[in-house]
Residue frames relative to the residue before (quaternion, step in Angstrom):
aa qw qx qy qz dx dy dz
X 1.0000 0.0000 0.0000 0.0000 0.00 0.00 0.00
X 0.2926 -0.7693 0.4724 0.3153 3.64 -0.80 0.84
X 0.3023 -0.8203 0.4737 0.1064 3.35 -1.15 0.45
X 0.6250 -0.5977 0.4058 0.2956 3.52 -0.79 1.25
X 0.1343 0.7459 -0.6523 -0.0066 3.58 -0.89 0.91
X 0.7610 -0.3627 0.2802 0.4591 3.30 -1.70 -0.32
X 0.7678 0.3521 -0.3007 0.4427 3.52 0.71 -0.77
X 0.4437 0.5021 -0.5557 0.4921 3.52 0.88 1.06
X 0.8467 0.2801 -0.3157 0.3239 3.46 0.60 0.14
X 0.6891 -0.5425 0.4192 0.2347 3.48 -1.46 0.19
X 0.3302 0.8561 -0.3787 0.1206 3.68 0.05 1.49
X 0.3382 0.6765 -0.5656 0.3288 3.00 0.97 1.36
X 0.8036 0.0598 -0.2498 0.5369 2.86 -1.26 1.42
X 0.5944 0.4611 -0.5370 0.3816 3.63 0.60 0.53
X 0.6131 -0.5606 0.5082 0.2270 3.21 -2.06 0.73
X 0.1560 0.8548 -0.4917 0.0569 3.73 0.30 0.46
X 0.3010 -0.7614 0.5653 0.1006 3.52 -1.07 1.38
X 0.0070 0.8509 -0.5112 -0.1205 3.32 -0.45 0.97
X 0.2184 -0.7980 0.4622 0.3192 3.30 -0.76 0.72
X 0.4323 -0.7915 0.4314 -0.0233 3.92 -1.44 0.89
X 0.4152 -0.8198 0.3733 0.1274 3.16 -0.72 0.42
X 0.2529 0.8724 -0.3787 0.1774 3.63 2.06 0.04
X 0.5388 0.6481 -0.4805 0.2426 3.64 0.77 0.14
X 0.0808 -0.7919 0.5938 -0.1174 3.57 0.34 1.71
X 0.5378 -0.6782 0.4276 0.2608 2.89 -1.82 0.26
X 0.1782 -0.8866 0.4005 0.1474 4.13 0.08 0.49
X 0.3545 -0.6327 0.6065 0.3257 4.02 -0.77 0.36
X 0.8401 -0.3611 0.2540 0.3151 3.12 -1.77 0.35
X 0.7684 0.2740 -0.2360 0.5280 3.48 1.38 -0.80
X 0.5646 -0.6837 0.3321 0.3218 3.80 1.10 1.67
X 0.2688 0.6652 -0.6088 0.3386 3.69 1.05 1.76
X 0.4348 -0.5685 0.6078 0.3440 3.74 -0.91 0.61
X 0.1074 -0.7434 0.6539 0.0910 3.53 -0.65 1.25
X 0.7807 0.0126 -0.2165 0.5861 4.02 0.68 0.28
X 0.1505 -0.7419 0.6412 0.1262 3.92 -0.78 1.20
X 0.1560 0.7230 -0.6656 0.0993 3.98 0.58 0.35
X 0.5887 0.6352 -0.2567 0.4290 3.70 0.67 -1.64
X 0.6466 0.6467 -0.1370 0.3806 3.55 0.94 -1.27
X 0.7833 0.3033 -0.0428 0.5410 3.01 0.84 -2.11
X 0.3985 0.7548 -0.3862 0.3498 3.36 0.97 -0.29
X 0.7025 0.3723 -0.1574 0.5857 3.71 1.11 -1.84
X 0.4519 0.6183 -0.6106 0.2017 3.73 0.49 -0.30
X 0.6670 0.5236 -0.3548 0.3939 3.87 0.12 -1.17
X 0.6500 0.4093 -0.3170 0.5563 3.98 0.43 -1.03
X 0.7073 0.5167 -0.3941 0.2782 3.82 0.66 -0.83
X 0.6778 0.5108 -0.1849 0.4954 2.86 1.24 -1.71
X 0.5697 0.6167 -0.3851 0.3832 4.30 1.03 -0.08
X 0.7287 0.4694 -0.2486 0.4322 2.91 1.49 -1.13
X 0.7087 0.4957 -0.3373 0.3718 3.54 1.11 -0.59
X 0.4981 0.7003 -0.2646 0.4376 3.34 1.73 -0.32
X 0.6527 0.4760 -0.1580 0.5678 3.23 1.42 -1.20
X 0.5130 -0.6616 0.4043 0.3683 4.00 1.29 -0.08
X 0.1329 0.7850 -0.5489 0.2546 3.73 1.31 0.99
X 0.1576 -0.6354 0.7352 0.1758 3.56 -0.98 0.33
X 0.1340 -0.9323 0.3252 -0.0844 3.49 0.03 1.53
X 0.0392 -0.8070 0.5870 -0.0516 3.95 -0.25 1.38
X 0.1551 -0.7735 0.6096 0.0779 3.35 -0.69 1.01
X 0.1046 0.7643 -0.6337 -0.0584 3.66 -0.62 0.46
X 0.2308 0.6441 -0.7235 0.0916 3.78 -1.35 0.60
X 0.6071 -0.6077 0.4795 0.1793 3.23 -1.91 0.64
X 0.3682 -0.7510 0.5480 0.0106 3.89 -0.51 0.38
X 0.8710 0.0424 0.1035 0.4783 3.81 -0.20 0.67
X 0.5036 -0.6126 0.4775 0.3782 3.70 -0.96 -1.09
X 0.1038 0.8394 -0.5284 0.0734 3.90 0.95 0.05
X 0.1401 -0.8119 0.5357 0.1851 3.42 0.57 0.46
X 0.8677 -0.0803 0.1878 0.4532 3.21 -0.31 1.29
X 0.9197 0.2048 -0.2126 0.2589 3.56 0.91 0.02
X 0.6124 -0.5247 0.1948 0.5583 3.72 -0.45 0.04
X 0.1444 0.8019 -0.5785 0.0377 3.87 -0.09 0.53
X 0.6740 -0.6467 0.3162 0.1660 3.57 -0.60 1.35
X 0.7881 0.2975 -0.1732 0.5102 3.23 1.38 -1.76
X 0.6314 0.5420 -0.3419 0.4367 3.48 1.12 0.30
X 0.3475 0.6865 -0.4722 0.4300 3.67 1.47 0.07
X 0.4910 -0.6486 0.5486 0.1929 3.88 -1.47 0.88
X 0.2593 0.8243 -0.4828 0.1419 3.48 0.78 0.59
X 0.7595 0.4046 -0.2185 0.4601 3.12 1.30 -1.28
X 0.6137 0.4537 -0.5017 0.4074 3.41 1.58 0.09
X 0.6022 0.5718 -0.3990 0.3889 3.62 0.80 -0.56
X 0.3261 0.5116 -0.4048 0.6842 4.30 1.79 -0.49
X 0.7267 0.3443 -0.3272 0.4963 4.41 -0.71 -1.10
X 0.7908 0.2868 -0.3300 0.4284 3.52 -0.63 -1.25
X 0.5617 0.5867 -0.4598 0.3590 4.10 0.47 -0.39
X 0.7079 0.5082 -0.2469 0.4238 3.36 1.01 -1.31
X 0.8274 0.2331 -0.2999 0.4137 3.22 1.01 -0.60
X 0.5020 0.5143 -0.5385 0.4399 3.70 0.77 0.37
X 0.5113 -0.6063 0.4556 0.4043 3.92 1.00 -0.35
X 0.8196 0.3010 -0.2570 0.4143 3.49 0.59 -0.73
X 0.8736 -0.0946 0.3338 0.3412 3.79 -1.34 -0.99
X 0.3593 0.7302 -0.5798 0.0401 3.60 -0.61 0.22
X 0.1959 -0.8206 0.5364 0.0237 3.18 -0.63 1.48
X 0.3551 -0.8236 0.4422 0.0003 3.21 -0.98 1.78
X 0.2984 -0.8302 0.4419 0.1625 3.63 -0.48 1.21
X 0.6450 -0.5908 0.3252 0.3593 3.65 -0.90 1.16
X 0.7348 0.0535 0.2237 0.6381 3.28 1.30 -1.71
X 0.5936 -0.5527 0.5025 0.2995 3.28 -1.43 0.45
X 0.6008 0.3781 -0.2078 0.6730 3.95 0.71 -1.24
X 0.8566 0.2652 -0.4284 0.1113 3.11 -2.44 0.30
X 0.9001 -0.1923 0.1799 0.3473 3.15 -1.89 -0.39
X 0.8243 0.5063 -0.1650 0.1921 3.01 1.40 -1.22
X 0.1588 0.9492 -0.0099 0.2715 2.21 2.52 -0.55
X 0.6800 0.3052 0.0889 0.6607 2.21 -0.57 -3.07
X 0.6080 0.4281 -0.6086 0.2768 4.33 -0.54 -0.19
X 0.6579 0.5222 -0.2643 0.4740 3.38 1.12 -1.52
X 0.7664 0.3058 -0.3110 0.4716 3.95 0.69 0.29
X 0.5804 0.3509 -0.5397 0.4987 3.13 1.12 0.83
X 0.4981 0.5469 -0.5048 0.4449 3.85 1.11 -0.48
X 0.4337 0.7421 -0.2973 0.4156 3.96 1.11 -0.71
X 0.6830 -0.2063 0.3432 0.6108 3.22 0.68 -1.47
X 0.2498 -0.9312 0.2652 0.0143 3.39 -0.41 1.43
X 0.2905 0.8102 -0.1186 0.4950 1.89 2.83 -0.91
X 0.8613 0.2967 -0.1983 0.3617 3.42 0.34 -1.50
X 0.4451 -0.7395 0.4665 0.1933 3.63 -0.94 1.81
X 0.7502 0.4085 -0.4227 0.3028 3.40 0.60 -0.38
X 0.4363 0.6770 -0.4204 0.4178 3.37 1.35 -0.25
X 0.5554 0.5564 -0.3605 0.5019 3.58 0.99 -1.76
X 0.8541 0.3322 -0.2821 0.2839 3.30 -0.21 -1.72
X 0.5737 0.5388 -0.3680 0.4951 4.06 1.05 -0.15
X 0.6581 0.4271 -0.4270 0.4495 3.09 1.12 -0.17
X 0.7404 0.4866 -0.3119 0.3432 3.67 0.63 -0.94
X 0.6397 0.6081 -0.2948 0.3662 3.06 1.12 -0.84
X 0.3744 0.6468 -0.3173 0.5838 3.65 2.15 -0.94
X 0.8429 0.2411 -0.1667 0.4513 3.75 -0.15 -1.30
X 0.5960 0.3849 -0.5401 0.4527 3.80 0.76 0.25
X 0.6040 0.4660 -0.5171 0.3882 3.82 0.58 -0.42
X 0.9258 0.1252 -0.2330 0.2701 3.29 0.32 -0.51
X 0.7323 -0.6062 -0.0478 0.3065 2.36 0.85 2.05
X 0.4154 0.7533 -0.4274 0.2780 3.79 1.67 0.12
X 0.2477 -0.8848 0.3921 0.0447 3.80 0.08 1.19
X 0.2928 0.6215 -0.3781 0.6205 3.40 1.90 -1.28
X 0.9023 0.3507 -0.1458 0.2041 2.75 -1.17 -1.91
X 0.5133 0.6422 -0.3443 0.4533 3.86 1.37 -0.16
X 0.8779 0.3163 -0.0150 0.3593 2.71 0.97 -1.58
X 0.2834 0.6116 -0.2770 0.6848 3.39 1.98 0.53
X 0.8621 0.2975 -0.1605 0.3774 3.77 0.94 -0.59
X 0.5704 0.4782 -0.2273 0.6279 3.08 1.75 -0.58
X 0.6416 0.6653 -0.2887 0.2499 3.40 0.45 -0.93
X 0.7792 0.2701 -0.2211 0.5205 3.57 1.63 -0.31
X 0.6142 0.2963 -0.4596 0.5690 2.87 1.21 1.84
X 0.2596 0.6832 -0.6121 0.3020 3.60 1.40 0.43
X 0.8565 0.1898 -0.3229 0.3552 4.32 -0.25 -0.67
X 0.3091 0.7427 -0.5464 0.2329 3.32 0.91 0.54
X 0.4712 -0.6703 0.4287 0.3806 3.74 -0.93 1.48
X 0.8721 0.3099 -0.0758 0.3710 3.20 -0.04 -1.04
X 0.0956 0.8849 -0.4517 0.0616 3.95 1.05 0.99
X 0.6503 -0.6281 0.3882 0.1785 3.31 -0.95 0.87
X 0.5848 -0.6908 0.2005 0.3750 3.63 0.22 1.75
X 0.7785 0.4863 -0.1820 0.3526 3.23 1.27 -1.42
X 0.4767 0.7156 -0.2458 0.4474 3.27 1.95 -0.40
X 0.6075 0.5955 -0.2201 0.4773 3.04 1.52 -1.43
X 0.6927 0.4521 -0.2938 0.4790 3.48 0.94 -0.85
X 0.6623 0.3242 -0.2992 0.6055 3.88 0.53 -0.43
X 0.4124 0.4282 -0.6029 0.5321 3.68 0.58 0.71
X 0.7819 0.3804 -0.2693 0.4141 3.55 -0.07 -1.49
X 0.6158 0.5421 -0.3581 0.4456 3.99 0.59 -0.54
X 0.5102 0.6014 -0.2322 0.5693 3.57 1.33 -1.16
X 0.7202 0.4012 -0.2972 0.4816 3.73 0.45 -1.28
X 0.6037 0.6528 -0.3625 0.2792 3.76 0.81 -0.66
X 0.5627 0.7406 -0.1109 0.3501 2.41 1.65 -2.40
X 0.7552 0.3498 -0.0682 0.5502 3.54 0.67 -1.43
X 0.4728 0.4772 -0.5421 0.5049 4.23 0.76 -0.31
X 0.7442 0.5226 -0.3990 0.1180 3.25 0.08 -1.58
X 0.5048 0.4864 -0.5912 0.3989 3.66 0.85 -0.72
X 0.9510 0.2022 -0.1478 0.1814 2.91 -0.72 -0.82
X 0.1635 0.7637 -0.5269 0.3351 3.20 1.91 1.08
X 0.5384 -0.4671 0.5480 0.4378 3.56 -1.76 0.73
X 0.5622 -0.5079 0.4361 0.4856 3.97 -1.46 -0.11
X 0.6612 -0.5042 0.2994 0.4679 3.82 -1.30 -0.43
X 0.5771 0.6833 -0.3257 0.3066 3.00 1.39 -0.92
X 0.6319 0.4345 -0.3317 0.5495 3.61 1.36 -1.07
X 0.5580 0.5883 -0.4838 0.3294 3.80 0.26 -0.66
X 0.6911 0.4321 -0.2708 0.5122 3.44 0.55 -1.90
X 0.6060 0.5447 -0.4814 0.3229 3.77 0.37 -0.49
X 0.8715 0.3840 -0.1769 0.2487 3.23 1.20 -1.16
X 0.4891 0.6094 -0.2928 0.5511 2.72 2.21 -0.07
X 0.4005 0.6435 -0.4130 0.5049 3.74 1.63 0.25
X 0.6878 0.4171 -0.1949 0.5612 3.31 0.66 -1.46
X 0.9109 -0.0624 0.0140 0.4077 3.59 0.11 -0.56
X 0.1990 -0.9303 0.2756 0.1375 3.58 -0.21 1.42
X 0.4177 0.6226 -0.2146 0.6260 2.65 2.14 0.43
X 0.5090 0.4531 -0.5260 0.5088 3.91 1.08 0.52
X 0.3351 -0.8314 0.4359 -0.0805 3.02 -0.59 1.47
X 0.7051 0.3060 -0.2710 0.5794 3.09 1.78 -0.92
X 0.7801 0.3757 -0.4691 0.1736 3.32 0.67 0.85
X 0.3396 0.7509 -0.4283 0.3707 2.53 1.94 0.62
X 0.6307 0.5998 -0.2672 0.4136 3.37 1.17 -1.82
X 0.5847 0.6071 -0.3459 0.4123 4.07 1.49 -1.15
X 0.6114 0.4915 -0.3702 0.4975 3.59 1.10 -1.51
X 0.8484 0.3826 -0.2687 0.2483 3.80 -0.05 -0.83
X 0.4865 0.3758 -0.5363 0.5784 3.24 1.90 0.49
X 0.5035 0.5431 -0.5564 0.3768 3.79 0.28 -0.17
X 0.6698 0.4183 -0.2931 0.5390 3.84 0.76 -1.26
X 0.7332 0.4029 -0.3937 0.3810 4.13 0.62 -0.66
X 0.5330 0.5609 -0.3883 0.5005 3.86 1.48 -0.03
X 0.6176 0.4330 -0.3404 0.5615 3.63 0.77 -0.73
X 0.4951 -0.6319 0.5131 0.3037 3.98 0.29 -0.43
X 0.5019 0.5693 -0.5319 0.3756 3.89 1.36 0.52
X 0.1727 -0.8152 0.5445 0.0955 3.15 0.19 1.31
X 0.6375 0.6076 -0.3350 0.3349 3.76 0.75 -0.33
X 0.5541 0.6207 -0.1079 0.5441 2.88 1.53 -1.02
X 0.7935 0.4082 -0.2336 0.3862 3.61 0.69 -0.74
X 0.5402 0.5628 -0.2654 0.5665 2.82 2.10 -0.81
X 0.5069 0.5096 -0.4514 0.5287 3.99 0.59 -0.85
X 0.7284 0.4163 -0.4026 0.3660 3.80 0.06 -1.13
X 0.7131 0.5972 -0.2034 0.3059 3.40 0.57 -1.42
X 0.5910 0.5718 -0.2686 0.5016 3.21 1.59 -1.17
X 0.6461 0.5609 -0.2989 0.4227 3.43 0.81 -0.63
X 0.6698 0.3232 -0.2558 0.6177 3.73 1.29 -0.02
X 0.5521 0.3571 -0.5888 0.4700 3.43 0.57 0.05
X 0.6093 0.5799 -0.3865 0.3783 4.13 0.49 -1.22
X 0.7278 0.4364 -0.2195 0.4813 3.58 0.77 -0.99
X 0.8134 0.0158 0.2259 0.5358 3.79 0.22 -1.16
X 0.1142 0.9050 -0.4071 -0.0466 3.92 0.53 1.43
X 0.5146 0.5566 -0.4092 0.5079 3.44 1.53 0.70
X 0.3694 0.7914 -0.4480 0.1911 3.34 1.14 -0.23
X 0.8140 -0.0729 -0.0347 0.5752 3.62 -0.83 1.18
X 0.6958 -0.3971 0.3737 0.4674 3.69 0.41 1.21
X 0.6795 -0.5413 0.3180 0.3795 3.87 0.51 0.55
X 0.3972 0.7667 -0.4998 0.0688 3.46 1.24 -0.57
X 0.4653 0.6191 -0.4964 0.3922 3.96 1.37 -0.72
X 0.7619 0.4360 -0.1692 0.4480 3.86 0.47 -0.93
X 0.6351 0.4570 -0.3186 0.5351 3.05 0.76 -0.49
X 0.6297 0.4703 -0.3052 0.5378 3.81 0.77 -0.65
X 0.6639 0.3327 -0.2912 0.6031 4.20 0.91 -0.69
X 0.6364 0.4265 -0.4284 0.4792 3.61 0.77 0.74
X 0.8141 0.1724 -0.2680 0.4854 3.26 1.23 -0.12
X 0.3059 0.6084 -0.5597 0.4722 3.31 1.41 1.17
X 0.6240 0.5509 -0.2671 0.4857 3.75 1.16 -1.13
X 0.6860 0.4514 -0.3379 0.4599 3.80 0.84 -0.91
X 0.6385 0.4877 -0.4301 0.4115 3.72 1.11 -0.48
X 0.6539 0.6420 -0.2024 0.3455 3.41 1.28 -0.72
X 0.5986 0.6417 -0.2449 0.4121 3.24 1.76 -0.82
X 0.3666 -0.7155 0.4413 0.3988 3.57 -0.88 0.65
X 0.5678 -0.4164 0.5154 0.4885 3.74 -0.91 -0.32
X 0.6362 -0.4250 0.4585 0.4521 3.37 -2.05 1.30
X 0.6203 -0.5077 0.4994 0.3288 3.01 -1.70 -0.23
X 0.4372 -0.6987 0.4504 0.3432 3.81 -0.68 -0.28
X 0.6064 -0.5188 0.2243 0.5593 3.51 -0.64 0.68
X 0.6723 0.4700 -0.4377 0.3682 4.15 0.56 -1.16
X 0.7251 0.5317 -0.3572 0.2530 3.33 1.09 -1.00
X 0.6998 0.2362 -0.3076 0.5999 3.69 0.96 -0.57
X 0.4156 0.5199 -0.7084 0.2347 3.69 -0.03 1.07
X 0.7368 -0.4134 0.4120 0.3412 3.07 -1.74 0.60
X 0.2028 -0.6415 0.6316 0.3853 3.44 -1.65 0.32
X 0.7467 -0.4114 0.3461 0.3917 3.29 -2.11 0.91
X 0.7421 0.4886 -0.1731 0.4251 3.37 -1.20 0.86
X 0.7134 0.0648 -0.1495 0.6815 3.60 1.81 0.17
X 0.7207 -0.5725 0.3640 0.1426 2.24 -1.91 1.19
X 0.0685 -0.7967 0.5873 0.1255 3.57 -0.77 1.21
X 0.2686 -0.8009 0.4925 0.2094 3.39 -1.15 -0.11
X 0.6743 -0.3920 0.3376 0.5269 4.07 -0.79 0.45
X 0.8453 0.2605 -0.1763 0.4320 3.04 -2.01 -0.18
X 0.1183 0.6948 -0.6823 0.1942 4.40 0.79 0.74
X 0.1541 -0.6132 0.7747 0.0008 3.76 -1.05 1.15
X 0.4546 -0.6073 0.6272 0.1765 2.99 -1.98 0.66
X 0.0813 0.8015 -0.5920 -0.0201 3.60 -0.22 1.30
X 0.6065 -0.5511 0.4791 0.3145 3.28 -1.66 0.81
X 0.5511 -0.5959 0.4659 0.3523 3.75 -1.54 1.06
X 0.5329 -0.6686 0.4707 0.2177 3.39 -1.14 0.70
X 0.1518 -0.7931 0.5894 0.0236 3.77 -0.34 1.26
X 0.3855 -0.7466 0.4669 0.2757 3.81 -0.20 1.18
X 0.7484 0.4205 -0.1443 0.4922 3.99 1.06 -0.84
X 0.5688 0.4484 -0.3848 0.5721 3.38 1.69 0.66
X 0.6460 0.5239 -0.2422 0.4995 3.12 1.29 -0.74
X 0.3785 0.6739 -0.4668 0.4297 3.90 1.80 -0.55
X 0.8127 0.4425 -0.1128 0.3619 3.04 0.29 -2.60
X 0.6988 0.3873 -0.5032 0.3294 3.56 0.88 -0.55
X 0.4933 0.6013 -0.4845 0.4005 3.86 1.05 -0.61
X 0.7442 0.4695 -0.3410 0.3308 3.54 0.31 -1.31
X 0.6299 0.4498 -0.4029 0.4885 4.01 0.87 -0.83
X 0.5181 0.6422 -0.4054 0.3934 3.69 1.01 -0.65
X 0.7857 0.3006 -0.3286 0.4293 3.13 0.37 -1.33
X 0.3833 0.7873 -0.3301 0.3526 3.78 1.08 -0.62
X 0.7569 0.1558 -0.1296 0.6214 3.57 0.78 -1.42
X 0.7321 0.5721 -0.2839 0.2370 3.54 0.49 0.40
């Protein structure tokens, strides 16, 4: 039976995870005392970057049960495999976070969902610099990617808020007048910078109900991308396959898991513009 290899497939400009074998042996001062394991992956490595791979290498090192342990980190293979491919190999801290998802959009800059997994990572946790260092070299693109749009506007909040009035004055003025709009629209980036996304929406809804062209829509347009931060990710192909035992049918689409309190806010702006 033939079997599927690397050079049966198409990898230019793809993002390909390869998995490795780097689990060498090291002396007390964490030198690779035999890279065979090492050299071994050079040929498959060096095919894929030739072929225009946007290459991640992941493999495991030692035993670390499960944790971060210092002498068991791939530094000294990523120091070995550099020397012998000739060029650069830039070693990630960790597998999860911000820094990560940055180091897979520097990867490919091109690729929006990377961007957007990355900003959306550094706006939860609360790193604004770093948002805006990442978003910023796709902020005038005509035609930006819905979800981009939305970690643009969250990003815009992020930064109003220093120097946002407190709630206490807002709600005063939105007491006195329910029809000040810019301080309503101010309270609900203050509430979309903190991450009460409900809250920003409740505000926001109140200006679309009252006045839905207001400032070029931006009230709606912001409770669309309070709703896009809220949304889970499509599913994945295993996740929205059928279970064994039922009937499936052609043309299966990845659809996104239902969230009962996204699905509240999307009914409620619905009825709003309608």
């Amino acid at each position: 039976m033939d079997k599927l290899t690397i050079k049966d497939l198409d990898l230019n400009g793809k993002r390909v995870i390869m998995r490795v074998d780097f689990n060498v042996p090291l002396d007390a001062n964490l030198a690779i005392t035999d890279d065979t394991r090492i050299r071994a992956t050079v040929p498959t490595i060096k095919y894929a970057l030739d072929k225009g791979a946007k290459l991640i290498l992941m493999s495991h090192l030692g035993r670390p049960d499960g944790k971060a342990v210092a002498k068991y980190r791939l530094a000294p293979c990523a120091e070995r495999l550099s020397k012998l491919l000739g060029r650069p190999v830039k070693m990630a801290k960790d597998c999860i976070g911000p820094e990560v998802k940055a180091m897979a959009v520097a990867l490919n800059p091109g690729n929006d969902n990377a961007r957007f997994d990355c900003l959306r990572a550094l706006l939860m946790a609360g790193r604004i610099d770093d948002a805006r260092a990442t978003f910023d070299p796709v902020a005038g693109k005509m035609l930006l990617d819905a979800r981009l749009v939305a970690c643009g506007l969250w990003l815009d909040a992020c930064e109003k808020a220093v120097a946002s009035r407190s709630p206490e004055v807002l709600a005063a003025a939105i007491a006195a007048n329910r029809r000040d709009f810019d301080a309503r629209f101010e309270l609900a980036q203050l509430h979309f910078a903190a991450q009460r996304f409900t809250d920003a929406m409740d505000e926001l809804l109140e200006i679309v109900m009252r006045d839905k062209a207001w400032n070029e829509e931006l009230a709606r347009k912001t409770y669309v991308a309070v709703l896009t931060m809220m949304s889970k990710p499509p599913a994945t192909k295993s996740e929205s396959s059928a279970p064994k035992g039922t009937l499936e049918l052609a043309g299966k689409v990845n659809t996104t898991p239902a969230d009962p309190l996204v699905d509240q806010y999307r009914r409620k702006l619905s009825m709003a513009l309608f």
